[in-house]
N, C-alpha and C positions, 0 to 999 in steps of 0.2 A: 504493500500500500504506500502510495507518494505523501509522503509530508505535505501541510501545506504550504505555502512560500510566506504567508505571516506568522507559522511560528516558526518556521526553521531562522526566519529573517530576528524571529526576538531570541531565540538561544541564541543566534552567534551575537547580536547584540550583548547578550548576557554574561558570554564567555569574554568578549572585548575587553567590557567595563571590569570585569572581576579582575583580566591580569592587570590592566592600568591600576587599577588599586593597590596592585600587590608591589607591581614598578614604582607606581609614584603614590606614596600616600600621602602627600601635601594637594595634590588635587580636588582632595574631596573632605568634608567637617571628618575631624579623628572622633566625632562620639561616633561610634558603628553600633550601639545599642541604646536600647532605651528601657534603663533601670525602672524600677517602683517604687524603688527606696529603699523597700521593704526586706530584710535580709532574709527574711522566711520564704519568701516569693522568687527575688533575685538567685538564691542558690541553686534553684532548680531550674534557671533558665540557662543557656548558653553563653558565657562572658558576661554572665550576669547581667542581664537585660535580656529585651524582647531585640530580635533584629532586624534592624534600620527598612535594607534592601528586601522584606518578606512581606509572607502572605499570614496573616495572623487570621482565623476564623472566631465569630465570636456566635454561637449556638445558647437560644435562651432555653433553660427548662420549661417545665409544663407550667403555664400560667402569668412568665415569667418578663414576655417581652420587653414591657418598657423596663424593669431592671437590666433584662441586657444592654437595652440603647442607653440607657445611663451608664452604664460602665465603660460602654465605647467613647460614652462622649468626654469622660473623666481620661481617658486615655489621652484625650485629644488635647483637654485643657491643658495636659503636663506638659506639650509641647511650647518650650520659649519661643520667642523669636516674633519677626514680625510679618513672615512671609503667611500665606495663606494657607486654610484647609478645606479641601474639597469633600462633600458629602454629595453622592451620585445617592437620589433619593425615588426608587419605580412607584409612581403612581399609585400601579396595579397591588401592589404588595404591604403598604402600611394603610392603607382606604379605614383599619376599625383603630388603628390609633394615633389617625391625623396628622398632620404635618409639623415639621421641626417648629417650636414655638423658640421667640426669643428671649422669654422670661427663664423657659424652663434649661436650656442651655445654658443660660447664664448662672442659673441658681448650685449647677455644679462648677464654677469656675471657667465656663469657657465663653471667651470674647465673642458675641453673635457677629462684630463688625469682622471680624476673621474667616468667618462661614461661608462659603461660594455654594450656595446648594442649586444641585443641577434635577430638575423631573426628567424622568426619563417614562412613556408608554409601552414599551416592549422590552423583554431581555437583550433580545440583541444590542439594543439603544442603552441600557444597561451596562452589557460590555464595553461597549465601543468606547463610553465616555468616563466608562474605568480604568483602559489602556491608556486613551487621549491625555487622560488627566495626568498619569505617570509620568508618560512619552514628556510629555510639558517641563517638567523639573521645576517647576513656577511653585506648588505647593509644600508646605513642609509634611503632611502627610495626605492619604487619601482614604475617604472612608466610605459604604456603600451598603445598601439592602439589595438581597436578591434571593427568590424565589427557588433557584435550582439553578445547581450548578455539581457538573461529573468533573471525573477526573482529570480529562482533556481539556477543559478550557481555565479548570483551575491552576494548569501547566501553563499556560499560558499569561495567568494571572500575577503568577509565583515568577517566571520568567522577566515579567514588565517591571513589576518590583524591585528585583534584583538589580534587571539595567539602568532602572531610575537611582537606584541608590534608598528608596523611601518607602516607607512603611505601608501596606494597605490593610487596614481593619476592614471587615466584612463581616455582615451579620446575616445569619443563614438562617433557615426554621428548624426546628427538630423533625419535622416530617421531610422525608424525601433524602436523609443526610448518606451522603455516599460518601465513596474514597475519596482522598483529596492530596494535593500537590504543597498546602499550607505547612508552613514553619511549626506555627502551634494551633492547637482550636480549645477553645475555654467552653466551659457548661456553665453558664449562669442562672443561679438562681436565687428569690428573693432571700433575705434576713430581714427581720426585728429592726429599725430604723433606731439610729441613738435619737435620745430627746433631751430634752433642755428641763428644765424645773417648771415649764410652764405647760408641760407635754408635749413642745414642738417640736418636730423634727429639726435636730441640729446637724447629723451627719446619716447619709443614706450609708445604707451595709448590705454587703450583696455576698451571698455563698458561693464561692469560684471551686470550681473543678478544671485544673489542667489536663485536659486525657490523653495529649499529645504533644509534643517535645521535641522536634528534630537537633540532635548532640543536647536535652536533655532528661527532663525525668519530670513523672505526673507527680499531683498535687492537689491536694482540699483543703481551702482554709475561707473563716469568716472574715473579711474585711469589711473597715470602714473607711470613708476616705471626709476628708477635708477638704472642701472646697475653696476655703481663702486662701491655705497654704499649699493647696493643688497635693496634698499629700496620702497617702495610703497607711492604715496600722490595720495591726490585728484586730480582731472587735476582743471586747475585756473577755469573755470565755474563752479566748483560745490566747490569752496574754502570755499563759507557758508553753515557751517552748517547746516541752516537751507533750502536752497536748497538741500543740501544731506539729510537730514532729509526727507523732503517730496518726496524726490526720493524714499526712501526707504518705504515711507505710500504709495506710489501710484505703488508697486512691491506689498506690501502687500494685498493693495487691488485687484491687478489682480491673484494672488496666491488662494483668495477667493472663 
């Protein structure tokens, strides 16, 4: 069977940038990951971070969606700087829980004037402007919803990433979830929200499961994150280490 000439055209794009990297690493920002902070989190990643040039999947549990989108969007916040983020948003695919509000972005720490959000009516139109957007170099990262997506075109997704040098978070359904080409994929699921003395939600918490790891290893833990300080901790039940610890031996073992 013939390759197609678009992706044969992004591997070798892929393989390019990777050895220019390796020749010149003054060419490109020297953070090549992107930490949490968190040393529970980070040592199960690969160099301690998520990495830069991948394909990171982000899968909500049952019930669980807008907790996923928040934690994608708390991802996005951590990002410095002042260049832009693109969110490729398919119409067809969030229609029961509405469109990126600017409050609610904001209320996790991320600058709505930083947000390029693109609609898209079809997957193809989905891909194309999740490629584009990479191909571009213009954004500091890239983030997307989509409906179904195989192994083939997450190769392809994984490939664009790599040669942009930058990040793509994608959030996928639990239904339809196939092989994938992705760096890492998270299971997100709700937690117990921290509250304030007045009962108000002061910091959202979300139960992450790592179930996939390319050069690392799975992982469960409750976190909470801060939004003024753009920061991540444990939530107080899992404060011992050695409770997170064994959260993370008994991920490992059901990854098995």
């Amino acid at each position: 069977m013939i390759e197609p000439a678009a992706l044969t055209m992004a591997r070798s794009r892929a393989v390019i940038m990777e050895e220019l990297r390796r020749l010149m690493p003054g060419v490109e920002d020297l953070r090549t990951t992107l930490p949490f902070g968190l040393a529970a989190l980070d040592s199960h990643l690969p160099q301690g971070g998520l990495t830069s040039g991948a394909l990171h999947e982000v899968v909500p549990g049952a019930g669980a969606t807008a907790a996923a989108f928040g934690f994608m969007v708390a991802l996005l916040a951590r990002l410095s700087g002042a260049q832009p983020l693109i969110f490729v948003s398919p119409a067809y695919g969030l229609r029961e829980h509405g469109r990126l509000h600017g409050h609610g972005v904001c209320g996790l720490g991320l600058d709505p004037a930083r947000l390029i959000l693109v609609e898209t009516a079809h997957r193809r139109e989905t891909l194309w402007a999740l490629e584009e957007a990479l191909h571009s170099g213009a954004p500091a990262a890239v983030a997307g919803v989509i409906d179904k997506l195989d192994l083939k075109l997450s190769q392809r997704l994984q490939l664009a990433a790599t040669a942009a040098g930058l990040p793509l978070f994608l959030l996928r359904p639990l239904q339809n979830l196939e092989s994938s080409a992705a760096a890492t994929r998270w299971r997100v699921g709700t937690a117990e929200a921290a509250r304030d003395r007045f009962s108000l939600v002061a910091r959202p918490r979300w139960h992450l499961q790592l179930e996939r790891c390319r050069n690392g290893r799975p992982g469960e833990w409750v976190v909470e994150y801060d939004h003024v300080a753009h920061r991540f901790s444990l939530a107080t039940a899992l404060a011992d280490p050695a409770f997170a610890r064994g959260a993370g031996e008994k991920a490992l073992r059901q990854a098995c």
